[in-house]
TIGURO-133967 format. One record per residue: x, y, z of N, C-alpha, C, O, CB in turn; residue in one letter. Coordinates in steps of 0.05 Angstrom, whole numbers, plus 5000, padded with zeros to 4 digits. Glycine has a CB too. Example, Ala and Ser with C-alpha at 12.3 -4.5 7.8 and 13.67 -1.06 7.14 Angstrom:
526448865156524649105156526449345156528549345169522649115181A/525749555142527349795143525850015157526850235161528249885114S/
***
This chain:
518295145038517494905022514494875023513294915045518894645034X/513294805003509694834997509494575015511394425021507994804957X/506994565020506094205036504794045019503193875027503794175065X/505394094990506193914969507593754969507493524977506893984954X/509893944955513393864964513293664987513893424984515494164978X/512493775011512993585040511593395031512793175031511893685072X/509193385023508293065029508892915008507292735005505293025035X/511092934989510492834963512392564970514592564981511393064934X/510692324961512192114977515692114958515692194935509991744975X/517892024970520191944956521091824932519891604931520891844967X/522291834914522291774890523591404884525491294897524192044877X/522891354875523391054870526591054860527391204843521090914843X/528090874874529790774875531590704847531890464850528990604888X/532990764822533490694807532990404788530590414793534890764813X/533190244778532889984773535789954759536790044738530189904756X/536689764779539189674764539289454745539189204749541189614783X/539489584722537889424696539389094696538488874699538789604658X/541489194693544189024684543288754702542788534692547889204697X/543288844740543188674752540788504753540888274762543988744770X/538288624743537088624741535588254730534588044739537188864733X/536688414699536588264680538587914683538187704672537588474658X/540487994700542987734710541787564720541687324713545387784733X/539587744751538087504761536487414748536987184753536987514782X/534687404734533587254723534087094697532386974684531987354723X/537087124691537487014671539086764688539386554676538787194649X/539686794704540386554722536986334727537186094728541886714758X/535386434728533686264732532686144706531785924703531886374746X/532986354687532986174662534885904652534385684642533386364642X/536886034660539985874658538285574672537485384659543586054684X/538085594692537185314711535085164697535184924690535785394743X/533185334693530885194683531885024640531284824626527685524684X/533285224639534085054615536484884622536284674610534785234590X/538584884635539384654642538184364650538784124650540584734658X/536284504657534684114670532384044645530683864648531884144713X/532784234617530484084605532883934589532083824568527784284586X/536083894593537383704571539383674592541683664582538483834537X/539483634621542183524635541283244643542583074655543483704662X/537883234632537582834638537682704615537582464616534582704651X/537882874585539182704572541082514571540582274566539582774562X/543782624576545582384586545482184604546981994607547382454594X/542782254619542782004646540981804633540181624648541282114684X/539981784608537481604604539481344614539581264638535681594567X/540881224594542780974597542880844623542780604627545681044590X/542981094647544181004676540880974684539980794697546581274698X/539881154675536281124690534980774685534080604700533381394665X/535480794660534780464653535780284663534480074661535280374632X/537780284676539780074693538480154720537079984731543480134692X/538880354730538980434767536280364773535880184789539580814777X/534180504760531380444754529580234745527080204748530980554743X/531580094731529779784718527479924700525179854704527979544747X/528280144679526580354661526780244634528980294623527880674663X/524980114619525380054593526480404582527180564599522179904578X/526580474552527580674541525680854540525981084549528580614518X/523880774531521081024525520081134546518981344544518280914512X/520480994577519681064598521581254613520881454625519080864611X/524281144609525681354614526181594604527781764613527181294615X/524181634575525181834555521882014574520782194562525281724510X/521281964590518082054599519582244618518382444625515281784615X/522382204630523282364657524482744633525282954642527382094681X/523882664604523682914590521883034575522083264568525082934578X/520482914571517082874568515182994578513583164570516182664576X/515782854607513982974632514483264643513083434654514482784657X/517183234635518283644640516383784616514583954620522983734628X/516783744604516083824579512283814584510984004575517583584552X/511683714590509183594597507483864615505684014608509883274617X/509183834644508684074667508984284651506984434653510784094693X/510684374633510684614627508384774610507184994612512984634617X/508284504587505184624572502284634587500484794582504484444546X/502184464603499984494619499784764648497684874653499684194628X/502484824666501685084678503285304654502485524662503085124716X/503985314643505085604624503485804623503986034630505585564596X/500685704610499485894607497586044635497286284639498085814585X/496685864649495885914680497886184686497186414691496685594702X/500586064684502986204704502686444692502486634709506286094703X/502686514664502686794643499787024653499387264652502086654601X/497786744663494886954679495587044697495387284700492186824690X/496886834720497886904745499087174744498087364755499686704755X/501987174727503187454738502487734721503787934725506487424738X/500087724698498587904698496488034723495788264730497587824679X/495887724734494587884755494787924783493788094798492687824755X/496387714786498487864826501387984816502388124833499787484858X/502587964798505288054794507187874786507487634788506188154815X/508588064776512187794758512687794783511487644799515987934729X/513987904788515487874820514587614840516187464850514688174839X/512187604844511287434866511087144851511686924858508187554880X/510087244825510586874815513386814814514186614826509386774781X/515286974800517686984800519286794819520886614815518187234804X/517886934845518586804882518586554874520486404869515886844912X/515286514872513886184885514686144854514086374847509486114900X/515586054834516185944816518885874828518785674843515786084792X/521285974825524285934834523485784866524385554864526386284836X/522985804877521685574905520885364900522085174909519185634921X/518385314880517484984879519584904860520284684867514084904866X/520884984841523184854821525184784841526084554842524385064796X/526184974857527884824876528284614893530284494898528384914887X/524684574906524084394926523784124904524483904911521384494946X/522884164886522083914867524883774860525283534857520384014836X/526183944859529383894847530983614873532283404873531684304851X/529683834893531483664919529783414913530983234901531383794958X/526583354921525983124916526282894897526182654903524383154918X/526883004866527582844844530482754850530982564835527383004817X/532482804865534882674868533882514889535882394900537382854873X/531782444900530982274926529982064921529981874937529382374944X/528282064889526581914882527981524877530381484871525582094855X/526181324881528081144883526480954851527280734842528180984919X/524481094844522580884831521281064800519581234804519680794859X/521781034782521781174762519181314750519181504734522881034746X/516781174763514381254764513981554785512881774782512780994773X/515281434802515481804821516781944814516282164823516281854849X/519481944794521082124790520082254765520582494762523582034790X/518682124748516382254725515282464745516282684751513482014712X/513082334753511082524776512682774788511182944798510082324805X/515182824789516582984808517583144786517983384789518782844827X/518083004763519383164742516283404732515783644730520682904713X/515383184728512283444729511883644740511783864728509883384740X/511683614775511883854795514284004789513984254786511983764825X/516783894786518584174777517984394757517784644759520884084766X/517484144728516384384704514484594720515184824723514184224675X/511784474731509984644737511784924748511885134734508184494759X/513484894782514885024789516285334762515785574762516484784801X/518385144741519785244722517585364704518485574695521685024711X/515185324694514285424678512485694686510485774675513285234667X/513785794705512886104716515786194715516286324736511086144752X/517386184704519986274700519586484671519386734670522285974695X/519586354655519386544621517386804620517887044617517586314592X/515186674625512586884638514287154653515487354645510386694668X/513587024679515387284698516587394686515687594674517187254718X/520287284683521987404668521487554652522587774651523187294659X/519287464632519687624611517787914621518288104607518787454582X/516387944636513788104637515888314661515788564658510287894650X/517488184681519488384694521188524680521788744689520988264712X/522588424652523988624634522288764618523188994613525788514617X/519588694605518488914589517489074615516289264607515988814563X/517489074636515989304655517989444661517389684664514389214681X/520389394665522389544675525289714648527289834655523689314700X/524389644620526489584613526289874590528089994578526689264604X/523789904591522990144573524090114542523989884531524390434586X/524790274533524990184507527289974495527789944471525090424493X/528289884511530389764509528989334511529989114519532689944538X/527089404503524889144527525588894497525888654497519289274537X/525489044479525888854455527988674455527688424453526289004432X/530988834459533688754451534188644479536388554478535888994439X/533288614503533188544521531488224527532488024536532488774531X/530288244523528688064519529087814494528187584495526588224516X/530687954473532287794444533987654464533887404462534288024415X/535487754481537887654487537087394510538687214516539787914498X/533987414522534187104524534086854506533486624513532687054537X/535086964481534586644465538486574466539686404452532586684420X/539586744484542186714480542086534508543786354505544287024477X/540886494533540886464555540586134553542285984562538986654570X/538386024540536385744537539085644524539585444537532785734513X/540885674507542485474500544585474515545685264522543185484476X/545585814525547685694547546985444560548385244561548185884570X/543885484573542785254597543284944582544684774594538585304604X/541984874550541984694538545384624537545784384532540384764515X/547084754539549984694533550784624551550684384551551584864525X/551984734577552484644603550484404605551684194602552084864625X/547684374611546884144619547583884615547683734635544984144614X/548183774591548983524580552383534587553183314580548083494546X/554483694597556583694605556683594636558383454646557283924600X/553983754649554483694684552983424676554383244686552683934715X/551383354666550083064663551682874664551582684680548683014640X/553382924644556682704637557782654660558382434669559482834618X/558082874672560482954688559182704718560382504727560683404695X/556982804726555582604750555082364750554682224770553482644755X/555082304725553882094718555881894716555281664720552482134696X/558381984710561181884703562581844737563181624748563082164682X/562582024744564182144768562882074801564282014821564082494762X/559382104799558582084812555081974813554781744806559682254817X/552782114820551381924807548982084796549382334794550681684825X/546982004791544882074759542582364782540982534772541881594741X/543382304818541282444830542382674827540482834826540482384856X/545382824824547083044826545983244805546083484811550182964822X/544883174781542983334759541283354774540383564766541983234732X/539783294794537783584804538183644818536883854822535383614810X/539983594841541083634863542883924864542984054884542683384868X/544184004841544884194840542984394833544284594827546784174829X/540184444831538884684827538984764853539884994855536284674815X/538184654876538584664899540385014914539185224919539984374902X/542784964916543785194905543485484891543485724895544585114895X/543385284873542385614853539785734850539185954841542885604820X/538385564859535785594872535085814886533585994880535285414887X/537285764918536685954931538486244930538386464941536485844953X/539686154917542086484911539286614893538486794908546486424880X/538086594876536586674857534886774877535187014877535686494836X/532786694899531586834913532987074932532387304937530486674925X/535086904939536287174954536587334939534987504942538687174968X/538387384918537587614900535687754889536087984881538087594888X/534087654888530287704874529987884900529988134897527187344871X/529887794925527887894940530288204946529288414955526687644971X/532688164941534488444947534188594926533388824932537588424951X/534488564901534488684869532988784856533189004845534788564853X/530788564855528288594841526388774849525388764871527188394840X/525688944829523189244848520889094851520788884837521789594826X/519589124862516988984869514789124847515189334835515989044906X/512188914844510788994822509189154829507789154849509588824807X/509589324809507589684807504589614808503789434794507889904769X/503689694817500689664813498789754791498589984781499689774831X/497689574786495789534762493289564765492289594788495889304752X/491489574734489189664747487689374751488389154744487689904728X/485789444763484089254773482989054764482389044740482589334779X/482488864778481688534754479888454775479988474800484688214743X/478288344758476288164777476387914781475987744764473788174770X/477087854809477487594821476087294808474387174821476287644850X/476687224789475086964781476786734788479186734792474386934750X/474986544788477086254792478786174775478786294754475986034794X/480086014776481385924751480185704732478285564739483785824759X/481385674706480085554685481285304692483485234682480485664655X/480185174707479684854713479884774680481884744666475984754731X/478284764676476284634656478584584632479384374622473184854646X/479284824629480784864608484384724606485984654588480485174609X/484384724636486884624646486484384644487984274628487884684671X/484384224657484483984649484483774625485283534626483383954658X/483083944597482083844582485283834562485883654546479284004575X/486584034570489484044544492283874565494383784557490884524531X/491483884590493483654607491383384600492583214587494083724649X/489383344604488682994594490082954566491582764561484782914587X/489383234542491183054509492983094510494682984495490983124477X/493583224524497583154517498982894531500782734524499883454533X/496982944556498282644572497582384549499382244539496182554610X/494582344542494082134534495782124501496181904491490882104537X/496582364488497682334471501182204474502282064457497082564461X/502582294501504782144508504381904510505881744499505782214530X/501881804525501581524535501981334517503481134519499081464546X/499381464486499481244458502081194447502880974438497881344430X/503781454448505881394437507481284450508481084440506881554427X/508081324469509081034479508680784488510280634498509781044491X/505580734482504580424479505480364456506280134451501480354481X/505580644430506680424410509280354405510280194389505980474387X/510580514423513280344430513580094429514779974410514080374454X/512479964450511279704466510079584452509979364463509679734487X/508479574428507079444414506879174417504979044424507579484396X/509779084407511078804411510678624441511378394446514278874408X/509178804457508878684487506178594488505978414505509278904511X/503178664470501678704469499778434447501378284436502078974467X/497978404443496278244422495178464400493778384382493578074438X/495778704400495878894377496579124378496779154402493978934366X/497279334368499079504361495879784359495980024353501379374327X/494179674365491679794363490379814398487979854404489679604340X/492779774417491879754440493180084453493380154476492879454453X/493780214430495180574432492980674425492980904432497980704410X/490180594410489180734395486780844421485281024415488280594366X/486680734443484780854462485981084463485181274450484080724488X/488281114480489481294490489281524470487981704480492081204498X/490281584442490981664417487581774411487482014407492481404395X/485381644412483181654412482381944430481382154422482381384420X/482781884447482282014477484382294477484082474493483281754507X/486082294462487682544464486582724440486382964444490882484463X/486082634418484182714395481982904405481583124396482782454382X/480182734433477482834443478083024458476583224457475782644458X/479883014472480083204490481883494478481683704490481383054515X/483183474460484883674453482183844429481984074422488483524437X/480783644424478383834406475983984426474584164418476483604382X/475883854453473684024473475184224487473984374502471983834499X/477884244485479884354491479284674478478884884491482384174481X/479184644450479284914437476584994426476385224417481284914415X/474284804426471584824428472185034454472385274447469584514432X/472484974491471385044507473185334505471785544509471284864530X/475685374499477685644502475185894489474886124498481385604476X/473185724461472485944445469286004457467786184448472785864409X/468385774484465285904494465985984516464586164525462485724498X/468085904533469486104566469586354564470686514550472886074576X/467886374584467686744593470386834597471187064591465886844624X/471986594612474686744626477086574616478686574634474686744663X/477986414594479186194585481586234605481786454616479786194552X/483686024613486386094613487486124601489586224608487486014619X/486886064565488686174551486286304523485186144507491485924542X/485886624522484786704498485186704482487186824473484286824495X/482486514462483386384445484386624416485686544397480986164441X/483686854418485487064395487787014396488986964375485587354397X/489087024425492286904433493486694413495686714402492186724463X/491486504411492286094394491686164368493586114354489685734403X/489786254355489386364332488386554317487386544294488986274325X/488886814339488487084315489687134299491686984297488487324320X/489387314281490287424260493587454269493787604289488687694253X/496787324257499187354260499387134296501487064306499887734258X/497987114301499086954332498386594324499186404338496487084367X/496986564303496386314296499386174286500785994295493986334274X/499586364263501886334250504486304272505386084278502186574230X/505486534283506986534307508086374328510286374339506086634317X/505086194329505185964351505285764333507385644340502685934373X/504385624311505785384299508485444290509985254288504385274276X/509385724284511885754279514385564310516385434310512086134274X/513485614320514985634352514485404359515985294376513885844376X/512385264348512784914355514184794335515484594338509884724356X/514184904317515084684291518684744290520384564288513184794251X/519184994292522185154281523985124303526285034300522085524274X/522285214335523685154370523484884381524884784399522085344395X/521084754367520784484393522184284374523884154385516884364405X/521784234345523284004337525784034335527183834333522683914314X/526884254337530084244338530984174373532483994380531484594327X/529884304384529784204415530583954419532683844425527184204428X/527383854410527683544410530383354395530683124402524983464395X/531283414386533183344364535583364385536183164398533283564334X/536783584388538383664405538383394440540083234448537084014408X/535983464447535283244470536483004481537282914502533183144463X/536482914450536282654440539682674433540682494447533882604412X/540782754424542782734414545982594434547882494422542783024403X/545882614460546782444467547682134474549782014481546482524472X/544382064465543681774463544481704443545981514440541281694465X/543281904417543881804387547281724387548281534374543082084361X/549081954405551281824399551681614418553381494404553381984396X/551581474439551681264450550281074432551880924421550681284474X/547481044425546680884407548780684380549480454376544781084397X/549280994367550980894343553380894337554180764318550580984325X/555381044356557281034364559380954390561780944396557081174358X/557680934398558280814431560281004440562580944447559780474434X/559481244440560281404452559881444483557681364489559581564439X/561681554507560481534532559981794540561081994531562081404552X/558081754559555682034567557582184572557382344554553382014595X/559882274590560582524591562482624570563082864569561582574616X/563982414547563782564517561382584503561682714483565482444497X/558382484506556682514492556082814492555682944472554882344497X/555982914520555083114538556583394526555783624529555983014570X/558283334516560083484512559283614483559583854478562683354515X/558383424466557383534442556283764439557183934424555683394433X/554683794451552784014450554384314463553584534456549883904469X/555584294474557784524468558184694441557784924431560484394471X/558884484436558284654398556084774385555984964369558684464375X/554384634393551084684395550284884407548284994400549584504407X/551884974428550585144450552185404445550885604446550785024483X/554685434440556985564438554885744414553685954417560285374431X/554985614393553985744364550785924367550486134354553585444338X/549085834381546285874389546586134405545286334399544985604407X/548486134430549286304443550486644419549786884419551786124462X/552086494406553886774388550986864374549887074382556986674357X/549986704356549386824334545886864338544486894318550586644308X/544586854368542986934375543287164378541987324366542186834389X/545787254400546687534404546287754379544987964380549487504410X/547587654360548587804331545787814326544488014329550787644304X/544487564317541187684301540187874320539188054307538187404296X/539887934346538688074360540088334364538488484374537987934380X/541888424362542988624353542088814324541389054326545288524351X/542288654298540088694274537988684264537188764242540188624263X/536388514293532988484281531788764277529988794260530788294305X/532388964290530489184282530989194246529189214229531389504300X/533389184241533889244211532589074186531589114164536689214207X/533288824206532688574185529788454182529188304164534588304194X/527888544200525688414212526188214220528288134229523788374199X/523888104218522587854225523487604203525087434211519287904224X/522387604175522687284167524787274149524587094132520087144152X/527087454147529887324133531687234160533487074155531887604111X/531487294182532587174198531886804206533686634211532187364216X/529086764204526986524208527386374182527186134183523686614214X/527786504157528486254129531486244139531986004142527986384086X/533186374144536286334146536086164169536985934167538286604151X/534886244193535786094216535085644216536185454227533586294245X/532785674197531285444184531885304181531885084193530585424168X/533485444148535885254129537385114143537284874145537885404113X/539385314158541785174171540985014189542184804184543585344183X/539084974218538184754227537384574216537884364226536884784239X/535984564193535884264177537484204169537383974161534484194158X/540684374162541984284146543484104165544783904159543284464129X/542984264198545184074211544083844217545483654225546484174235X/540783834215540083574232540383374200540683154210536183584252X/540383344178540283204163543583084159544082874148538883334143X/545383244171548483094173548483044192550883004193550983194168X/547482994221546782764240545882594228547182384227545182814260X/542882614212542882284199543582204178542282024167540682174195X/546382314165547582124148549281964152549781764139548282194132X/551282124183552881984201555682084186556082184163552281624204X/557682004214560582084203561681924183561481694192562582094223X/562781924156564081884131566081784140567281884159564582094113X/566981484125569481374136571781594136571781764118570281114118X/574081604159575281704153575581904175577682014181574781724132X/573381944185572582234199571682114232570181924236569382434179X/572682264249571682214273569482244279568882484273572682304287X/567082094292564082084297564382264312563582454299562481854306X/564982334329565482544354565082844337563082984341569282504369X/567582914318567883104306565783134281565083364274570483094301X/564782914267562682944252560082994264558383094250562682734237X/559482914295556383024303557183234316555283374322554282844321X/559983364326559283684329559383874315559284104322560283804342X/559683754284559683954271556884044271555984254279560783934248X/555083754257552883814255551883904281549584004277551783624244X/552283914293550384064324550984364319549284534317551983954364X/553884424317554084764316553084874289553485114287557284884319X/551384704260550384824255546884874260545585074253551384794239X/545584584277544284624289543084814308540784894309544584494292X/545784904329545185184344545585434331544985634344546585214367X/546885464304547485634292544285734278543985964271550085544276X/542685584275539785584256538285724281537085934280538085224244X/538585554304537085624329537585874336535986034345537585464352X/541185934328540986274342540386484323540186714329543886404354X/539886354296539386654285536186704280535386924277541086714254X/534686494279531086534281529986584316527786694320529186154267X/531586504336530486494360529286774371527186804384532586384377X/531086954363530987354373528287314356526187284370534187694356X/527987314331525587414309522987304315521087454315526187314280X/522786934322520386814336519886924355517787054353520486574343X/521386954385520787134401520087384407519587464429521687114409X/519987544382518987744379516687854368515188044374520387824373X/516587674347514587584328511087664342509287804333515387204324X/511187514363507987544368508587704395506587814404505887204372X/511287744413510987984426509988274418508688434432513188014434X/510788294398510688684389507288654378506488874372513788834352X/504988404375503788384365501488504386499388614379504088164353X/502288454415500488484443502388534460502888334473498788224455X/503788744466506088794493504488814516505788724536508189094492X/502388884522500988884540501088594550501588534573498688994532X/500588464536500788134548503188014543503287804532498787934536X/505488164553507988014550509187834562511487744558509388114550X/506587714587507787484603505487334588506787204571507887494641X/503187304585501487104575503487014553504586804556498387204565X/504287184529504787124503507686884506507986654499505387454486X/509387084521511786914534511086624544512886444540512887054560X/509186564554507986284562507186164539508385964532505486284582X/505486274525504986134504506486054482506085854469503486214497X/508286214477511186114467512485994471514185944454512586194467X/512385874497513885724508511885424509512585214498514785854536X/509685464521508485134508508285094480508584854474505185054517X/507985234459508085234428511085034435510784794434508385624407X/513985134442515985034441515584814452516184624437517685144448X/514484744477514684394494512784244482513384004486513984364530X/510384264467509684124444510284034433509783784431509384164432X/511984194417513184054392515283954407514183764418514184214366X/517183964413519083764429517283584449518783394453521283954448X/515083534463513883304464513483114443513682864445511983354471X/512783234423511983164398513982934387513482704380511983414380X/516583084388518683004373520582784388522182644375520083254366X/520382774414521182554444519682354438520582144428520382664479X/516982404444515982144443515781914421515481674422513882194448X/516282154394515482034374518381824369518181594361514582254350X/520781954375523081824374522681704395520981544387525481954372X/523181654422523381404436522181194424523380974422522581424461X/518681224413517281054409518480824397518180584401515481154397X/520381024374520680864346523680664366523480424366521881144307X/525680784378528180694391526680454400527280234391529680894415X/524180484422523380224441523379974420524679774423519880264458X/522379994407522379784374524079654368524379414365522379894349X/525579874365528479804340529879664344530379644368530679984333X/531279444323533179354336536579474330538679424343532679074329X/536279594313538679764320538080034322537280154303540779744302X/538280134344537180394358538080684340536780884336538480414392X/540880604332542580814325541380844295541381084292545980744329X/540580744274540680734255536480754257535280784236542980484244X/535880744268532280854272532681104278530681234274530180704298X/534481234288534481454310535981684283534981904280536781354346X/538181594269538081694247536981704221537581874204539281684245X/535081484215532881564199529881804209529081984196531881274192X/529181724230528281994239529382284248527482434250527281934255X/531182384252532882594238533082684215533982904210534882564240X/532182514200532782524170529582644163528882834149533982184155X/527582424178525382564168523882904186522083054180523082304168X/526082874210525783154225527083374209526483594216527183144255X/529183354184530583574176527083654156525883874158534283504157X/526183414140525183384117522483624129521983854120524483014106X/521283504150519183754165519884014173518284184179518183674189X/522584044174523584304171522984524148522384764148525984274170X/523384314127524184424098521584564090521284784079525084174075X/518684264101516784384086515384464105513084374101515384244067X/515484584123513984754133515185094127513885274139513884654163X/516885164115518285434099515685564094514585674114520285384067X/514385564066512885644075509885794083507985874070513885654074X/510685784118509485904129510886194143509586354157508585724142X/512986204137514386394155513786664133513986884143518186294163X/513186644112511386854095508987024105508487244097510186714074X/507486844127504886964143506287014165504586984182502086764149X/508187064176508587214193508387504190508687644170510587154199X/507587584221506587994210510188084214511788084233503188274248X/510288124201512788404186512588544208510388594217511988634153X/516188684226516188874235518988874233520688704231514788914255X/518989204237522089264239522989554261521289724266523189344203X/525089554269524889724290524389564320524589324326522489924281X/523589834339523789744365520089754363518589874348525989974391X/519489544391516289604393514689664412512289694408515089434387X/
***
């Protein structure tokens, strides 16, 4: 034997894809369960908590909130220490935050806590996704399609265990159970998961403070206005939102002023609007976050107008989730064939078509129950057939940055579902009949569906694997 041969270190261990891919779709599973299993608890939050509506609609908000502000951080992070290790400390602080939010007694800290979880959860997508394109080889596409099958399982189950605790037992048991699955997910990670290959070299800089702070002040202060103008009616003018509203304006414009003079941005600005990633990312707020949002909401809407109770409300979205689940699968099976934007006008249509028969309401005659799941399963039915194609969309554009891009896809999505939360609670805090405000905006959420079409024309064209 040469002393080649002898010294040649041992060959790496297979990667067991399959299992691979399980664990971390369990951490996906979690993290999308808790962005819709506090839907059903708003009703009980407002009671247990002494929470007007808009404030309680902040305990999904504020998730939503954490996530767009570390996402993109988290997407730098595991470019530059590894998926794996954020992977870790991501599934850790979501767990520990989890235990504390079932502890919380006062609705102002359970916001605050809901925050630290997102933060935690929003190094989940990143990782994930950057551990399957590294390990998955050419297979990284259809692999990676198939988490848009994962986010609605999570969205489906959630509003079921929501019902179920909330009914049975009480509103802390929705976070209480990440707990659990929390730590099975590390124990597995640290047995399963190959550890990250080494990369080439980066130079140690600090992080973009600056940059972090300036797009967490507008989004916060943009939650804040909108829900002062909730409140209006509490106030001597309805112009006492416009600081806040003011101030999110300022800061979201020094925001993308500073991305384009930073030597080291946290998020580069070619990423927000180069050529095909501009397009890409309003696609993914407008097509992923307002249907989100819609979805969110939809438990209340039926308590609101039907007086439906949370663990049949909860249940709705089954249909929603069931359909999102199939026919994500199927488009992602065909996207090499089909591309990119006949899947995104088909997937479109049918989500507006379902959110516009939520706001016309069930037809005498017809069970409300059975009339909003229809419309929900065609709601997830829109969601599963554009979800593979958006997600791919500005991946194959930069694979090299397949955890940054993954982050940024993912705040593009909690955006617009900020967007679309706040803007509905605002209008609910108001109303005096909740149910019938809550379905006129649905009505004008299908209508922004329609005309934003199009844009899905400037998407860059691909077909095949990438």
């Amino acid at each position: 034997m040469s002393e080649t041969a002898a010294t040649a270190p041992p060959a790496a261990a297979p990667v067991r894809r399959v299992l691979v891919f399980t664990i971390v779709a369990f951490a996906l599973m979690m993290m999308s369960i808790d962005s819709t299993i506090v839907a059903t608890a708003l009703p009980t939050l407002e009671r247990d908590l002494d929470a007007p509506i808009n404030w309680a609609g902040w305990t999904i908000t504020a998730y939503s909130f954490g996530f767009v502000t570390m996402l993109p951080l988290s997407g730098k992070l595991c470019e530059r220490h590894g998926r794996r290790r954020v992977f870790l400390a991501s599934v850790a602080v979501f767990s520990a935050a989890s235990l504390l939010c079932g502890l919380a007694d006062d609705i102002r800290v359970l916001i605050a806590l809901r925050v630290l979880q997102a933060a935690g959860g929003a190094g989940f997508t990143p990782s994930a996704t950057g551990i399957i394109v590294e390990h998955f080889g050419a297979e990284r596409d259809r692999a990676v399609s198939l988490f848009g099958s994962i986010f609605p399982a999570g969205a489906m189950i959630g509003p079921i265990f929501g019902g179920m605790f909330v009914t049975w037992w009480s509103w802390r048991g929705i976070f209480w159970i990440n707990v659990p699955i929390g730590a099975l997910v590390l124990a597995l990670t640290l047995r399963y998961v190959p550890r990250d290959r080494p990369g080439p070299a980066q130079a140690r800089r600090g992080a973009d403070l600056t940059g972090m702070a300036l797009l967490g002040a507008g989004l916060f202060a943009a939650m804040l206005g909108a829900t002062l103008l909730g409140e209006w009616h509490l106030y001597a003018s309805p112009l006492v939102a416009a600081l806040p509203l003011t101030a999110a304006l300022a800061a979201l414009w020094g925001f993308f002023r500073h991305v384009r003079r930073a030597p080291d941005p946290f998020i580069a600005p070619q990423l927000i609007h180069g050529p095909g990633f501009g397009t890409v990312n309003l696609i993914n707020g407008l097509f992923s976050g307002i249907p989100f949002g819609v979805v969110a909401l939809m438990p209340l809407y039926a308590a609101n107008r039907y007086g439906i109770g949370a663990l049949q409300a909860g249940t709705l979205l089954v249909a929603q989730g069931a359909a999102a689940i199939v026919f994500s699968a199927a488009a992602a099976l065909v996207l090499r064939r089909t591309g990119y934007r006949a899947p995104l006008y088909l997937g479109v249509l049918v989500a507006a078509a379902g959110i516009g028969l939520l706001a016309l309401g069930s037809p005498d005659g017809i069970d409300p129950w059975r009339w909003l799941a229809g419309s929900a399963f065609l709601v997830g039915t829109g969601n599963g057939v554009l979800n593979p194609a958006s997600r791919n969309a500005g991946l194959q554009l930069a694979p090299e940055h397949a955890s940054t891009l993954a982050a940024l896809r993912s705040m593009c999505m909690q955006i617009g579902s900020i967007f679309t939360i706040s803007v509905a609670t605002a209008i609910l805090a108001g109303a005096g009949a909740p149910g019938t405000a809550q379905a006129w905006f649905y009505a004008g959420a299908a209508l922004a569906l329609l005309a934003a079409l199009p844009l899905i024309a400037r998407v860059p064209e691909h077909r095949g694997a990438w």
